[in-house]
DOVO-367887 format. One line per field, with one value per residue: x, y, z of N, C-alpha, C, CB in turn. Coordinates in nm, 4 decimals. Glycine has a CB too. Example, Ala and Ser with C-alpha at 12.3 -4.5 7.8 and 13.67 -1.06 7.14 Angstrom:
npx = 1.3190:1.2850
npy = -0.5690:-0.2250
npz = 0.7800:0.7080
capx = 1.2300:1.3670
capy = -0.4500:-0.1060
capz = 0.7800:0.7140
cpx = 1.3200:1.2900
cpy = -0.3300:0.0030
cpz = 0.7800:0.7870
cbpx = 1.1308:1.4084
cbpy = -0.4473:-0.0598
cbpz = 0.9046:0.5725
***
This chain:
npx = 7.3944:7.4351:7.4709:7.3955:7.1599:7.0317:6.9061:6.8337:6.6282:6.4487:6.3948:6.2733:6.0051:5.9085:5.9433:5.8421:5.5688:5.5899:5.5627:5.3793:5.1707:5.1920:5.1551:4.8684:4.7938:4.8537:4.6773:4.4294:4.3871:4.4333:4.1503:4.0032:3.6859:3.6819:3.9259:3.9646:3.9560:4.1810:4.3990:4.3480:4.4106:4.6683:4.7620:4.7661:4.9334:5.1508:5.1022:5.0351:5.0453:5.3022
npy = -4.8273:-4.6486:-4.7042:-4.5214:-4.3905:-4.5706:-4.6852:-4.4483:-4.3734:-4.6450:-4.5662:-4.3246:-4.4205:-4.6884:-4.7384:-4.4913:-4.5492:-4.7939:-4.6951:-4.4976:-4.7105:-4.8444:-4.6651:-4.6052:-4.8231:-4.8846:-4.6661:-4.7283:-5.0145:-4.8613:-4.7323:-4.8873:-5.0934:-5.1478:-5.0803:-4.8909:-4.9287:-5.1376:-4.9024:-4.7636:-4.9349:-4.9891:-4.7032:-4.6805:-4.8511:-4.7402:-4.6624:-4.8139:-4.9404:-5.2159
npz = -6.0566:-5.7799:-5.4289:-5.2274:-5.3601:-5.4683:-5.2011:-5.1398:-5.2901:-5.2647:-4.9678:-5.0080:-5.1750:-5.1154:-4.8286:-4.6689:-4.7639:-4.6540:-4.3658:-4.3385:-4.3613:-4.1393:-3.9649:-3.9566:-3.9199:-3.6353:-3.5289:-3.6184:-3.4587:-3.1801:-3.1658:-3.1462:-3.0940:-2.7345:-2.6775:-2.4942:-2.2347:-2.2208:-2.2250:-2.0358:-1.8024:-1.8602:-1.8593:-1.5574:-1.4229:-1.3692:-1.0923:-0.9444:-0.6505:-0.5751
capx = 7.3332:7.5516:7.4423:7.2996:7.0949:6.9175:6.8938:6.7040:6.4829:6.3589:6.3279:6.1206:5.8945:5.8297:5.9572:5.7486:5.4397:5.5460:5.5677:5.2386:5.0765:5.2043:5.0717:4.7336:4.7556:4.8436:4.5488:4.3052:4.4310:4.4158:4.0496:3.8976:3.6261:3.7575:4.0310:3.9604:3.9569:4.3275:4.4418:4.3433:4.4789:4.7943:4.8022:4.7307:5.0388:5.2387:5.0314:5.0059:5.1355:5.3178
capy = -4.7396:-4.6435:-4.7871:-4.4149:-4.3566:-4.7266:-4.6672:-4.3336:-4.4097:-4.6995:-4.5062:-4.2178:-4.4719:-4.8226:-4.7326:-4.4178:-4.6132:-4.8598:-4.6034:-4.4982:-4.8229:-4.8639:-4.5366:-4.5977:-4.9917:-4.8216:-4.5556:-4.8346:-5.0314:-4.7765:-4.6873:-5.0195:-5.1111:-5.2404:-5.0608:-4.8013:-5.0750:-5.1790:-4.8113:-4.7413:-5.0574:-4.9507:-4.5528:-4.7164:-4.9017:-4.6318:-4.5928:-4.9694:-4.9803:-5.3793
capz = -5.9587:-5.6556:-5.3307:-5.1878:-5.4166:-5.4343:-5.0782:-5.0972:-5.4008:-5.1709:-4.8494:-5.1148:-5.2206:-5.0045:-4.6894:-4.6851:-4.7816:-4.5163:-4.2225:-4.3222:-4.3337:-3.9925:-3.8565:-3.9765:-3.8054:-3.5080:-3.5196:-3.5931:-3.3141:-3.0510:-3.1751:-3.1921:-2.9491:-2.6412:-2.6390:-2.3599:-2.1262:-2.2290:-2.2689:-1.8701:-1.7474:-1.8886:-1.7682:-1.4365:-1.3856:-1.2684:-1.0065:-0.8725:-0.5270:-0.5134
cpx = 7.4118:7.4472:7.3419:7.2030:6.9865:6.8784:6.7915:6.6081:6.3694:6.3069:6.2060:6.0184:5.8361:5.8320:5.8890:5.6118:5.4367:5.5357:5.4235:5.1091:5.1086:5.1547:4.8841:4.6752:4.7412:4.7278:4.4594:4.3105:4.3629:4.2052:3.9488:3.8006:3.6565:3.8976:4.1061:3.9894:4.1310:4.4419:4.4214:4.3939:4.6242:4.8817:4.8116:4.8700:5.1221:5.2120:4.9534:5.0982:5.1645:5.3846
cpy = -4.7508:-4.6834:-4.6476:-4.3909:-4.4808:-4.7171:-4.5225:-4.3208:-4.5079:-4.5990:-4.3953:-4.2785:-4.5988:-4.7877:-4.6241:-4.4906:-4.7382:-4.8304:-4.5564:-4.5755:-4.8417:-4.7683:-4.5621:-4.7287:-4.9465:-4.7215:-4.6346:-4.8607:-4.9987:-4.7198:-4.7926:-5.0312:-5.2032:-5.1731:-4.9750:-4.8728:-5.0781:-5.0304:-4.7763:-4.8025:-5.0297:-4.8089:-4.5824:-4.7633:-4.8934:-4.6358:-4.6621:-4.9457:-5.1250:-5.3937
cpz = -5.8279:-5.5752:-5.2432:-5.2639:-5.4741:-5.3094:-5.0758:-5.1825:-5.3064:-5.0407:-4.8930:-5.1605:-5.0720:-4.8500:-4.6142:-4.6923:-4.6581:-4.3644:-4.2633:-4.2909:-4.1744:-3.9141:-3.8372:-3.9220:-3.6574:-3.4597:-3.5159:-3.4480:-3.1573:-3.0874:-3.2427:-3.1083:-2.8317:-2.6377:-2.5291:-2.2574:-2.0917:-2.1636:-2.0569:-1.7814:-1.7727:-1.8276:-1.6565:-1.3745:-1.3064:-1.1263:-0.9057:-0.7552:-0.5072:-0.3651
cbpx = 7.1826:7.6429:7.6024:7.3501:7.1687:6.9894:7.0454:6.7423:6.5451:6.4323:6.4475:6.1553:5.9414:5.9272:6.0875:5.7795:5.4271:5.6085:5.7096:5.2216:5.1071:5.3287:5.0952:4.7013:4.9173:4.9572:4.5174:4.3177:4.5358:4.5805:4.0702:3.9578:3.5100:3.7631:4.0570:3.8329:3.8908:4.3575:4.3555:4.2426:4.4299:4.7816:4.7063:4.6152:5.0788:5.2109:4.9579:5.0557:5.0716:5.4265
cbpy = -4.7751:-4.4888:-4.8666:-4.3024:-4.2841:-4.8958:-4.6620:-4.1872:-4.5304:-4.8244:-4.4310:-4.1472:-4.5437:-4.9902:-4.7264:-4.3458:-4.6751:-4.9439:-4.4575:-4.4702:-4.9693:-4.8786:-4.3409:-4.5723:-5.1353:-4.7569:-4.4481:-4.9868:-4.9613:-4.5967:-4.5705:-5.1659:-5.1379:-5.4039:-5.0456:-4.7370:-5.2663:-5.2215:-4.7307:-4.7468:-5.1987:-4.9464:-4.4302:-4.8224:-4.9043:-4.4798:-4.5183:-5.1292:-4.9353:-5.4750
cbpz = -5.9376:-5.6045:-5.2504:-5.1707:-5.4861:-5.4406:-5.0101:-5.0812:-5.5737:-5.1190:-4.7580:-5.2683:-5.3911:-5.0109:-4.6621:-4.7887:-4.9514:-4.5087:-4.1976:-4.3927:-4.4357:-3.9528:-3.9582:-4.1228:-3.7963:-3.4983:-3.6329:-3.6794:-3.3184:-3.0562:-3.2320:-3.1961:-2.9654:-2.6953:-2.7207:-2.3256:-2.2315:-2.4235:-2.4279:-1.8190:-1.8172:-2.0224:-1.7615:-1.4403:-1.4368:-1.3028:-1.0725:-0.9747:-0.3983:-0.6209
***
C-alpha cells in the first residue's frame, strides 16, 4: 500500500471520527454550567484598561 493512500484511508476514517469527537468536547465544554461566567470574563479582556 503506497504511503498516500494509507494516509487518506486514515484521515477517511479515524481522523474524521477524531475531529468530531473533538467538536462535540468542545460544544459540551462551552455549554456546561458555569461556563457563562468564564465565557464573559474572557470577552471582557479586551476591554481591561491596565
Amino acid at each position: 500500500m503506497e504511503t498516500y493512500t494509507a494516509m487518506r484511508q486514515f484521515a477517511d476514517s479515524w481522523a474524521l471520527l477524531a475531529m468530531t469527537l473533538f467538536f462535540l468536547g468542545v460544544v459540551a465544554f462551552m455549554f456546561r454550567p458555569g461556563a457563562k461566567k468564564a465565557a464573559e470574563d474572557a470577552a471582557a479582556i479586551p476591554l481591561k484598561e491596565d
